[in-house]
ZASEVO-479883 format. One line per field, with one value per residue: residue number from 1; residue in three letters; chain; x, y, z of N, C-alpha, C, CB in turn. Coordinates in Angstrom, 3 decimals, always signed. Each point is the difference from the previous one (the first is absolute). Glycine has a CB too. Layout:
BEGIN
zanu	(NUM,...)
dodren	(ala,...)
lumke	(A,...)
n.xx	(X,...)
n.yy	(Y,...)
n.zz	(Z,...)
ca.xx	(X,...)
ca.yy	(Y,...)
ca.zz	(Z,...)
c.xx	(X,...)
c.yy	(Y,...)
c.zz	(Z,...)
cb.xx	(X,...)
cb.yy	(Y,...)
cb.zz	(Z,...)
***
This chain:
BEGIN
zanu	(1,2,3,4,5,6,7,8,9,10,11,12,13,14,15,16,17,18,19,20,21,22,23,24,25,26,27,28,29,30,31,32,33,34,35,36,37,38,39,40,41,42,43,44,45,46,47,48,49,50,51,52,53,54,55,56,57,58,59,60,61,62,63,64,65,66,67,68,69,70,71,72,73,74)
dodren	(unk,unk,unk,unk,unk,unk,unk,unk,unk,unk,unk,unk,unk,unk,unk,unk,unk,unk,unk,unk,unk,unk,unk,unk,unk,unk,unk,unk,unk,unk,unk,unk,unk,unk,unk,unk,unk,unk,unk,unk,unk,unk,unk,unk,unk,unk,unk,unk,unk,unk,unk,unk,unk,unk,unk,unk,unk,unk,unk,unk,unk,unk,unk,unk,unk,unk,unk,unk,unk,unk,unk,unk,unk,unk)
lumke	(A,A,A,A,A,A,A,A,A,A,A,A,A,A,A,A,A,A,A,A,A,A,A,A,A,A,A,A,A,A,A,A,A,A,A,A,A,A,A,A,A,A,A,A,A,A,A,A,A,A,A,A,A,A,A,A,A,A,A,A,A,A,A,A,A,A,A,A,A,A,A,A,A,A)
n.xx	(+2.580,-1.052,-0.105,+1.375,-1.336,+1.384,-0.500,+0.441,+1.941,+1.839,-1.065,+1.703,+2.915,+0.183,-0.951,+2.451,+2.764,-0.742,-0.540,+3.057,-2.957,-1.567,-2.777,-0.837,+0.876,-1.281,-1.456,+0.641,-0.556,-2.303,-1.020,+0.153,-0.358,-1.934,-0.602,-0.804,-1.866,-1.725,+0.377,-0.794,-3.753,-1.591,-2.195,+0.941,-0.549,+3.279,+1.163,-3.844,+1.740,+3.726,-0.625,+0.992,-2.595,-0.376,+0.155,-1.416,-1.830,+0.173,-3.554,-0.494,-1.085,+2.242,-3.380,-1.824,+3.442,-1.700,-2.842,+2.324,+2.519,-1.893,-0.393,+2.624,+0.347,-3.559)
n.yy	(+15.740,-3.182,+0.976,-3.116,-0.883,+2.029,-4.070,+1.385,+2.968,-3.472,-1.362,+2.646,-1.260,-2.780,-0.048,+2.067,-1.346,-3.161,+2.743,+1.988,+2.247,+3.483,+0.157,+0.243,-2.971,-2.075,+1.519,-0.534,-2.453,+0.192,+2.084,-2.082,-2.693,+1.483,+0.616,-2.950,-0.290,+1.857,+0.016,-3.526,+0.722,+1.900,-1.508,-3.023,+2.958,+2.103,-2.765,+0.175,+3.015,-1.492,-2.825,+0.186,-0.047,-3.754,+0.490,-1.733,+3.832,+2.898,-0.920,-0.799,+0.619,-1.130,-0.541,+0.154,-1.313,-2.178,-0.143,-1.602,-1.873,-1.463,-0.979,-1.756,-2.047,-0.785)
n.zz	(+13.180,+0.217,+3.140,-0.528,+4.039,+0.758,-1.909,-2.404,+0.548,+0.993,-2.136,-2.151,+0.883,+0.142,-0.777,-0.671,+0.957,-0.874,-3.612,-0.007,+0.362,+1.228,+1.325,-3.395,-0.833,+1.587,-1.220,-2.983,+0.595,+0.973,-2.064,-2.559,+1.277,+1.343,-2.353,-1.262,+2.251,-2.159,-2.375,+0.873,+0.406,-3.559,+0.438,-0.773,-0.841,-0.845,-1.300,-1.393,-2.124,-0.822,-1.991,-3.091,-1.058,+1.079,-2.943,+1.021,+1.308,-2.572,+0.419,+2.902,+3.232,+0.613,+0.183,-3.707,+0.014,+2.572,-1.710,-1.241,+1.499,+0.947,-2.015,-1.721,+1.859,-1.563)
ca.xx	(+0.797,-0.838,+0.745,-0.371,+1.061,+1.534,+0.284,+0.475,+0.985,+0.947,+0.154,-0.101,+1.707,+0.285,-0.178,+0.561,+0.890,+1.152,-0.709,+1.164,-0.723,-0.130,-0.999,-1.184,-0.038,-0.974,-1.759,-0.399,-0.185,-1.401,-1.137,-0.073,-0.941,-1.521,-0.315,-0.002,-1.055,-1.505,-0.333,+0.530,-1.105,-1.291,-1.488,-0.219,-0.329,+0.722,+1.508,-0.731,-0.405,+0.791,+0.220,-0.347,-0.997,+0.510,-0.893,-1.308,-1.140,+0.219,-1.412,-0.673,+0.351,+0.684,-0.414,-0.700,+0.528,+0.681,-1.869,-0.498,+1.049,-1.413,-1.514,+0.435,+0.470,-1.334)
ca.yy	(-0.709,-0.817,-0.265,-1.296,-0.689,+0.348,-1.574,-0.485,+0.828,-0.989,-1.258,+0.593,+0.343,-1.396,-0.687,+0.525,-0.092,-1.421,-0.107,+0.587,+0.642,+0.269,-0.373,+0.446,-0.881,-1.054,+0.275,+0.155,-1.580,-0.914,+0.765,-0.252,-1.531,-0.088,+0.583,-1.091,-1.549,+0.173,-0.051,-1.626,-1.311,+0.680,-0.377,-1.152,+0.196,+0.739,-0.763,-0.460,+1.255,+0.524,-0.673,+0.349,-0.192,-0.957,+0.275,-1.589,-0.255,+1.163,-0.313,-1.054,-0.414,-1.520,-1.262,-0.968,-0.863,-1.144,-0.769,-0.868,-1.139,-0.831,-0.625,-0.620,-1.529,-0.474)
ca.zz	(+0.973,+0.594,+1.247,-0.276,+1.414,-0.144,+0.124,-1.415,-0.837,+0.395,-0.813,-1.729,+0.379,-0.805,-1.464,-0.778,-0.078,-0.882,-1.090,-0.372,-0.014,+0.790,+0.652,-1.011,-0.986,+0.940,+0.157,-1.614,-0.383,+0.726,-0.225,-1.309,+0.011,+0.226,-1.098,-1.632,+1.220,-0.343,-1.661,-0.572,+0.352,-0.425,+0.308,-1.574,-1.034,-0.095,-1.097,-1.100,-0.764,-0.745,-0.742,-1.328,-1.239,-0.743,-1.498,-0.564,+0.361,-0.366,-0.266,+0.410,+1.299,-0.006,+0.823,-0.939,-0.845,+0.700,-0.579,-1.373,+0.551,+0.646,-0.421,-0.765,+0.689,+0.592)
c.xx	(-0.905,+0.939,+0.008,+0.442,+0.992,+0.870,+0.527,+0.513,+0.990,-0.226,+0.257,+1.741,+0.594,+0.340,+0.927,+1.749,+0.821,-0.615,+1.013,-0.807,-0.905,-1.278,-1.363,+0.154,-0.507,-1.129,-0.454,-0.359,-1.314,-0.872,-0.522,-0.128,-1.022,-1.010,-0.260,-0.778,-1.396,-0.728,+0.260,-1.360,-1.643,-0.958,+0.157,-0.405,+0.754,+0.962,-1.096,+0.030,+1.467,+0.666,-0.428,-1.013,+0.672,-0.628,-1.025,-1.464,-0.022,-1.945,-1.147,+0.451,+0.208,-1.148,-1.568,+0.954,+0.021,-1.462,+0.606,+1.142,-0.846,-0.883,+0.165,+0.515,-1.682,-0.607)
c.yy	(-0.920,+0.104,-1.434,-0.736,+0.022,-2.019,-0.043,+1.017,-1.275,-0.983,+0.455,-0.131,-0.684,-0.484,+0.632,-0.316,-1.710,-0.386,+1.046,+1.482,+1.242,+0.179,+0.071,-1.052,-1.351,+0.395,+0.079,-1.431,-0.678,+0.405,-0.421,-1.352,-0.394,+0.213,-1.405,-0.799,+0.435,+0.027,-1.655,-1.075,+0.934,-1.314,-0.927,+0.650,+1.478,-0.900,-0.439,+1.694,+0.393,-1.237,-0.181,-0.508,-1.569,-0.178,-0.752,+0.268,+1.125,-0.008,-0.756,-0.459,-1.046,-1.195,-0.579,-0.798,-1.578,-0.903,-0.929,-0.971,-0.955,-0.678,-0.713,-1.472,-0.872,-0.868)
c.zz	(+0.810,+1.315,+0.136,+2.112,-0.322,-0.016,-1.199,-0.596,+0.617,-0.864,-1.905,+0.135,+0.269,-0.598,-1.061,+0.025,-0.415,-1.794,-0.422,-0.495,+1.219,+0.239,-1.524,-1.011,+0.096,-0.376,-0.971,-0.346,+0.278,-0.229,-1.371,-0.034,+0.431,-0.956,-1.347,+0.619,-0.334,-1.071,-0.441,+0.416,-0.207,-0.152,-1.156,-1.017,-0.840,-0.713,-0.625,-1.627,-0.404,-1.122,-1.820,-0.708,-0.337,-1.428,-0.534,+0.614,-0.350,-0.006,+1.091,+1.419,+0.070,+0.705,-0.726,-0.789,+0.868,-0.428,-1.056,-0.211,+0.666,-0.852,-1.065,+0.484,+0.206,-1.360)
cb.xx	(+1.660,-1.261,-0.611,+0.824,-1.038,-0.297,-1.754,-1.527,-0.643,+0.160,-1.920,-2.654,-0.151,-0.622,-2.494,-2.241,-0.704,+0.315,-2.654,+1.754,+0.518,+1.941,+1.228,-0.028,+1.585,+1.171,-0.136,+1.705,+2.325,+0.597,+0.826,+1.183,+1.422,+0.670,+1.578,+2.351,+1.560,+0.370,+0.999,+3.149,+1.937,+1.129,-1.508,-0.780,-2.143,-0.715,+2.548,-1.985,-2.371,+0.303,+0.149,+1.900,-0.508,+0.538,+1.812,+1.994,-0.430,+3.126,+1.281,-0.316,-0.896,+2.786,+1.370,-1.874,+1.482,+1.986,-2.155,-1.372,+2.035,-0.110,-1.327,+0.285,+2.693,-0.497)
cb.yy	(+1.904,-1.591,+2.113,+0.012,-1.442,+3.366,-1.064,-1.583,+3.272,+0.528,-1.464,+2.285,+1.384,+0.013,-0.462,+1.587,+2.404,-1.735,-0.854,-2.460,-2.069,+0.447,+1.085,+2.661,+1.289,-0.375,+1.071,+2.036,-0.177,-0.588,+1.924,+1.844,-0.493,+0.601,+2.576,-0.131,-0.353,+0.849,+2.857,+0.407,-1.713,+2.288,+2.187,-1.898,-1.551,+1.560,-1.008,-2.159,+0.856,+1.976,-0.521,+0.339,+2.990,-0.965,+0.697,-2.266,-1.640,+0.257,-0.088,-0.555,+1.234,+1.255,+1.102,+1.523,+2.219,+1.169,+2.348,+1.977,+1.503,+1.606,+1.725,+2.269,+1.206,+2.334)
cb.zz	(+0.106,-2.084,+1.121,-3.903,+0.888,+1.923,+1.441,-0.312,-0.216,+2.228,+2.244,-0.597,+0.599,+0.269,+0.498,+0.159,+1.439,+3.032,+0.401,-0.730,-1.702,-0.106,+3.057,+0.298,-0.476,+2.031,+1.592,-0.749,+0.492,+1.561,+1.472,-0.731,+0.037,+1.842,+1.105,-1.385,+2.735,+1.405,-0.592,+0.655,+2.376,-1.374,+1.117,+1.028,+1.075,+1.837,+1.214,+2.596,+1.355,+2.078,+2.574,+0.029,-1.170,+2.180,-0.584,+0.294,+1.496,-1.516,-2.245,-2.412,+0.795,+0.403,+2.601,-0.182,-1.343,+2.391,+0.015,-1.313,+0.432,+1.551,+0.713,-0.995,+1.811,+1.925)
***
């Protein structure tokens, strides 16, 4: 059980009531979209590591591929 201001229990009961909805279910909601917000703004190098295999670079690093591209134009 949480205790919360007695200000914002009122403004919940409110809310709930012109949402038709009730207090806990509010509070679920906002908890669980906080929740994704946080998981959504992960670390670069966490969405870099989930990203898939690509196949052309299975053997061969890309950014020696960009080199010899490069050096071909020269």
């Amino acid at each position: 059980m949480l205790t919360i201001d007695p200000k914002l229990e009122e403004k919940l009961k409110v809310l709930a009531k012109q949402e038709h909805s009730s207090p806990d279910e509010i509070v679920t909601r906002l908890v669980d979209e906080y929740i994704q917000r946080q998981q959504a703004s992960g670390l670069l190098i966490d969405i870099i590591n989930d990203l898939p295999e690509i196949a052309c670079f299975k053997y061969q690093n890309p950014l020696d591929m960009q080199m010899q591209l490069r050096d071909e134009w020269h």
